[in-house]
N, C-alpha and C positions, 0 to 999 in steps of 0.2 A: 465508479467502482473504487475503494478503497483500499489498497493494499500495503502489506506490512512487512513491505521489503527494508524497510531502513532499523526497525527494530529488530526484524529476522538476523539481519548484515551483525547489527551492534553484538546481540546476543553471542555470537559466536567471535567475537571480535575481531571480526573483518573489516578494511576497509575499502570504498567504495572502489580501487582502483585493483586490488585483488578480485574482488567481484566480479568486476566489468572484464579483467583477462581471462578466468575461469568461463567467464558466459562468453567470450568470444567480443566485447564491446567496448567503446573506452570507457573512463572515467563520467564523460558528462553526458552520457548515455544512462547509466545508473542513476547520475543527480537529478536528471530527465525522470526516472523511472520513481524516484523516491519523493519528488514533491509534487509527481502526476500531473506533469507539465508532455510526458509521454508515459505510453502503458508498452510493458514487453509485448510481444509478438505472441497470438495463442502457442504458438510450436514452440516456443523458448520457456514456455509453465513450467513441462517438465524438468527439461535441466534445472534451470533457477532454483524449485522446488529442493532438486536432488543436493543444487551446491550449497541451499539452505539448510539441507538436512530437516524435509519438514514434509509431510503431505501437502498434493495442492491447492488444497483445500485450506490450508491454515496459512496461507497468501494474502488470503481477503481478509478483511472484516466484515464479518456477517452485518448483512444489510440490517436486520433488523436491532444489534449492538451499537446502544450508543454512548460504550463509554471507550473515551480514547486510552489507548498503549501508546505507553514511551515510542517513541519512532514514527506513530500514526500522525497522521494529517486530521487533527482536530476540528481545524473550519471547516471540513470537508464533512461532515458526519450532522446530517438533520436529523430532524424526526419530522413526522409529518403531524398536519392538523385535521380535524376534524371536517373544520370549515375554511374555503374560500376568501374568506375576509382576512386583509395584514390582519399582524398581531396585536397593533394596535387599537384594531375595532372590534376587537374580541369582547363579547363579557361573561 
């Protein structure tokens, strides 16, 4: 799952350590949450959402989107193939 908590953050120019008080977490809770090394809590969308000022729906990046936003986790974001085989053995 990809989410667009570190762009959301940037946009409104907050930083991670406002965030994390506002949600109730520290700071490396947040840094946790923005290189999705941890995911928020399903119960904590909503606030996050709210302190984002954003629906929570516009958290993710749509699975099937793959182009990165500023603040996204890039490597994170495949596409799928066709076939089975590395890309290597592809023709």
């Amino acid at each position: 799952m990809i989410m667009r908590i570190k762009a959301l953050r940037m946009e409104l120019g907050m930083d991670q350590v406002s965030l994390g008080t506002q949600m109730g977490v520290g700071q490396s809770t947040v840094s946790m949450w923005e290189s999705e090394a941890a995911l928020p809590k399903v119960r904590q969308l909503p606030k996050l959402a709210d302190v984002l000022q954003v629906p929570i729906g516009e958290l993710f990046v749509p699975y099937n989107d793959t182009t990165p936003r500023e603040g996204d986790s890039p490597c994170q974001i495949t596409t799928e193939t066709s076939t089975k085989q590395p890309v290597s053995q592809q023709v």
